[in-house]
N, C-alpha and C positions, 0 to 999 in steps of 0.2 A: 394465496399461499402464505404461512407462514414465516415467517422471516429465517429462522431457524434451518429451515432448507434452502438457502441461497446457496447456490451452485451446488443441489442437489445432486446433477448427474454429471457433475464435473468428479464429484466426491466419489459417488457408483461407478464409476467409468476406473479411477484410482484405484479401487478396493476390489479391483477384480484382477489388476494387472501387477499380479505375484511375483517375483523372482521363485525358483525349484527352492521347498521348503528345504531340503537338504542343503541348500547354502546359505538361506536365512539362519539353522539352528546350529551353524559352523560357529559364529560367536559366541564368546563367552565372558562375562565382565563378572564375573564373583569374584569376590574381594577388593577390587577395583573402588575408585572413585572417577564420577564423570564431572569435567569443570563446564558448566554452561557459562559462556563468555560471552560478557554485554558492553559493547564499544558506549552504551549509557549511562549516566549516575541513576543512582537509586528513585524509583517513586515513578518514573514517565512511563507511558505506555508500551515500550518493549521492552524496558525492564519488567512490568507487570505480566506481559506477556511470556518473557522468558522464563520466568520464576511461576507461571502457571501451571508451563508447561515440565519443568523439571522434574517434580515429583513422577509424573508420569515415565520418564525415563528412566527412574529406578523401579516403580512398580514391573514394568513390561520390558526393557532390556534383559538378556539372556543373563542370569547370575546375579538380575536387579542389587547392581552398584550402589555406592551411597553418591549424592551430589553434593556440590556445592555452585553456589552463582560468583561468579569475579565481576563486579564490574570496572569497567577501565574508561571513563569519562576522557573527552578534548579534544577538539576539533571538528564540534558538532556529529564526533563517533568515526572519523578519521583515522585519529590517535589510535586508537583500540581496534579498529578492523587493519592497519599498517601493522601491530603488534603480533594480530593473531596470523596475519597473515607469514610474515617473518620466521614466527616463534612455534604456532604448531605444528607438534606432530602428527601424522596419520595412524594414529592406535584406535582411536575413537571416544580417545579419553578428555578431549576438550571440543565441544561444539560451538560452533557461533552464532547470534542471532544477529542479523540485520533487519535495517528498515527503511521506508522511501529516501532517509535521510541520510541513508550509506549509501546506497543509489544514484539519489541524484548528484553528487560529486562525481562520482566514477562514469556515469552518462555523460556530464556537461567537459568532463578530459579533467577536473582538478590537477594542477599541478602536484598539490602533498599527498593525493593519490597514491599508493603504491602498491593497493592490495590490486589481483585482478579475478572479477568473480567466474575468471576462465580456470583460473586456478581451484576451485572450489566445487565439493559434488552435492548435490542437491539433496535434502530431508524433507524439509516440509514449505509449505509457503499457507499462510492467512490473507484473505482479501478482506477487505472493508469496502466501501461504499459512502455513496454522500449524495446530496439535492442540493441545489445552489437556487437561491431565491433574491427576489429582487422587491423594494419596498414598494406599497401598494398608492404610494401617493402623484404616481406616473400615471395610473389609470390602465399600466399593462395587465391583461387578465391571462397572457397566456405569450408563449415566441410569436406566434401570429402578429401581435400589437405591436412588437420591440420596433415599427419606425415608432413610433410615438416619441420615441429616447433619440432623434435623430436631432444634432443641436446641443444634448444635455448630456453631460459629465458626473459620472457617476463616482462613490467612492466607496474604495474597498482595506478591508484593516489586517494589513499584510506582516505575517513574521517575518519577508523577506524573499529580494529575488531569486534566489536561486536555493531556496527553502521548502516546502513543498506545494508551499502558495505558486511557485512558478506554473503547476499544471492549472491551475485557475487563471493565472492570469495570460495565459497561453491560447485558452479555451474561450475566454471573453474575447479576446482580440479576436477570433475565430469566427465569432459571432459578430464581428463588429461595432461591438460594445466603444466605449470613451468611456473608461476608468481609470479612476488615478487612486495607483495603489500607496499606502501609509504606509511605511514600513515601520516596525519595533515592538510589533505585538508578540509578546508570549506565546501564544496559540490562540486557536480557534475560540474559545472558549471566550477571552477577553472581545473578540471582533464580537459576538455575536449581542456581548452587551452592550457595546457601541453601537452595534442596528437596532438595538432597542428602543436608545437613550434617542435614535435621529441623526448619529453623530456620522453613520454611512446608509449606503444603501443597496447596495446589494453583498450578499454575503454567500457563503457556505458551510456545512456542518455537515460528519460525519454521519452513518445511516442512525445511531445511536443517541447523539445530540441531536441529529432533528426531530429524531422520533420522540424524545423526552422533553424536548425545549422549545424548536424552533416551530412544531406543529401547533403550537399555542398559539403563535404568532398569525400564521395561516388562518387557524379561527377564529381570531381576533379579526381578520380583517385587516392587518397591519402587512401580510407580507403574502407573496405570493409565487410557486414554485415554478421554478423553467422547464428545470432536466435534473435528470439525476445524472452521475458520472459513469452510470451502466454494470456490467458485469463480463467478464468472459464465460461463454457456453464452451463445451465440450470441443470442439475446432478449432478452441482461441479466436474466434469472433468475438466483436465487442455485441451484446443484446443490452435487451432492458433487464433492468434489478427488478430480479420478481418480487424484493421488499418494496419497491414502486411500480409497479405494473403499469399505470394511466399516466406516468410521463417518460417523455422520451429520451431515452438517452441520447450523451453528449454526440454522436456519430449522425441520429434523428436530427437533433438539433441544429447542428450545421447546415442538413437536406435543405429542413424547413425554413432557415433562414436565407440560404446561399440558392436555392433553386438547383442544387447538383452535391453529388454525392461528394465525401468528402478526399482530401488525395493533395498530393503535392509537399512538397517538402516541409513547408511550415505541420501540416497534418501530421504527417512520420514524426516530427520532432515531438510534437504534444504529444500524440500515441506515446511514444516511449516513455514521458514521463506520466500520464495517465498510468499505465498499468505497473508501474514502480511503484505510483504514488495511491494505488488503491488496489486493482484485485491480486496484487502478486505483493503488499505494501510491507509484510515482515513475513524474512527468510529464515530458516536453519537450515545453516553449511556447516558441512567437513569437509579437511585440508583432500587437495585435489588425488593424492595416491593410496587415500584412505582405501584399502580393501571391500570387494563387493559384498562380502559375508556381513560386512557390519555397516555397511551402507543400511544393506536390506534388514541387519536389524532395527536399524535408527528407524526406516519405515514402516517396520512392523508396530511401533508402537504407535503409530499412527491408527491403522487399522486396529488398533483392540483398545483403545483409551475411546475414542468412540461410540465403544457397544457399553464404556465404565458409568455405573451407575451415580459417580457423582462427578465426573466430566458432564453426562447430560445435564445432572442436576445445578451446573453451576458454571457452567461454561459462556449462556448466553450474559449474565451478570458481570462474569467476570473478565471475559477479554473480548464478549461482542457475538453477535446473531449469526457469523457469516462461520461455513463451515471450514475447517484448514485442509488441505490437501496435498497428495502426495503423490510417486510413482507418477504413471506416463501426463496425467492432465496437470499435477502440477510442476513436471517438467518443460512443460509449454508456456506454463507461467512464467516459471523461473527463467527461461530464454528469451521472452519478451520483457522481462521486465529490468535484463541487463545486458539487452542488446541496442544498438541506436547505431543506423549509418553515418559513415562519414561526410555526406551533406548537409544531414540531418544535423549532425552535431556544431556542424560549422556554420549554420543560419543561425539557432540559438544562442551560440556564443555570440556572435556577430549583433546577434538583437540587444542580449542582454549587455553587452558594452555600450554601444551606441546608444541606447535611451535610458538605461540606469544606471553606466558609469563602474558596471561592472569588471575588475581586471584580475586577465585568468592567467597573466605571467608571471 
């Protein structure tokens, strides 16, 4: 399968499930301006993403608006999702984009918190994807092998605990991995040429860096793939990414390692931050009393940017292979990926204090 159709029928399943055209064509934005609001600085990947998708909101919104992007940097996009949450209004004239990293605060209870994405009605959600690989000089050739690693401490080049590296390093633990996470790296990007360099050893990369970079490595002979982090189907099941079809996802993964399916409260916690941090990984919300007319047209331009002949032509280059989604499947998204029990959430805080010194007062 092409990569390009990743959560194909997740996408089919959305594009069928219409609101009454006569309440989608009830709005009307001519003469207007739309502000797309990005709690990021300029240049990072949901900035990229926001500003990809903006144009498209003036093509396809009713009376196609003119836009503008704000962005509002601080507090790792805190500062700026506290703002919009505060400060918009429900007209439809300023949209938000989040991402794992406005997530995963509001998941783990941050205290400077004070947006709540109960407050907020759902447009669209983007998933991404990733394979997490492990250095080839352990002699592992597959999860099968991982006692081999029993005795030996591995290392990983972390931006940080409660960053979106926590669903990695969540997920190892899971597996029963001994990794010791680095913390201070930039991004992905920097770890992955530290596993180059020998300087760690096991790693992960998004489905787009591994497909560009980290597959090199694999052919080389230098690295060798586990899992991938999966996808949600149509149910909100976790399945395998049909951009990796012959590895298992992380849910697999656990099976194969633990001899029993996976479950129990450490599980819950990583779920949550797994579909935050990948198939639900950036949002567009409007403020929570935003009218359903213009809901439904924020969604419409989902379904007709789409069928747009230089969305297809340019879409997988420019913000990634995985399809974006809207209406009922990626309303399932958006619930999972900013809901988390209260056990759930008080084991992970509990973890991430007690071994990395983490404080959430």
């Amino acid at each position: 399968m092409h990569r390009r159709h990743l959560i194909k029928s997740a996408g089919s399943f959305a594009a069928t499930t219409l609101l009454p055209a006569s309440i989608a064509r009830a709005a009307n934005f001519a003469n207007q301006t739309v502000t797309v609001f990005i709690p990021y600085g300029v240049g990072g990947g949901t900035d990229l993403w926001g500003r990809y998708n903006a144009p498209f909101l003036t093509k396809y919104l009713p009376g196609n608006p003119q836009n503008v992007v704000k962005n509002s940097p601080g507090g790792g996009s805190i500062s700026g999702a506290n703002l919009f949450a505060a400060t918009a209004k429900p007209d439809g004239l300023t949209v938000l984009v989040t991402s794992g990293s406005t997530q995963f605060p509001y998941l783990l209870g941050v205290r400077q918190v004070k947006y709540d994405y109960k407050d907020w009605k759902f447009v669209m959600a983007s998933p991404t994807g990733g394979v997490a690989y492990i250095s080839s000089k352990f002699g592992v050739k597959s999860l099968a092998d991982l006692g081999k690693l029993k005795g030996k401490q591995l290392h990983y080049a972390s931006q940080g605990a409660t960053s979106l590296d926590l669903a990695p390093m969540l997920a190892f633990r899971l597996l029963g991995l001994d990794v010791q996470h680095v913390f201070g790296f930039p991004g992905r990007g920097e770890g992955r040429l530290g596993f180059e360099r020998g300087e760690f050893d096991i790693d992960y990369q998004t489905t787009t860096a591994y497909l560009r970079s980290s597959m090199q490595l694999v052919r080389n002979g230098e690295a060798v793939p586990l899992f991938s982090w999966g996808a949600l189907n149509d149910k909100g099941e976790l399945a395998r990414d049909p951009n990796f079809p012959d590895l298992p996802d992380i849910g697999e993964a656990f099976e194969i390692v633990n001899g029993k399916k996976p479950g129990g409260v450490e599980w819950e916690a990583f779920r949550a931050f797994l579909i935050a941090g990948f198939p639900a990984q950036k949002l567009m919300l409007l403020p929570r009393d935003t009218p359903d007319d213009i809901v439904a047209a924020y969604r419409g331009v989902l379904r007709k940017m789409v069928k747009d002949p230089e969305y297809i032509a340019t879409k997988d280059d420019q913000i990634g292979e995985y399809e974006q989604v809207t209406d009922a499947a990626g309303e399932e998204l958006f619930r999972q990926a900013t809901t988390i029990s209260a056990p759930a959430r008080a084991w992970v805080r509990d973890y991430l204090a007690k071994n990395y010194s983490v404080n959430f007062d």
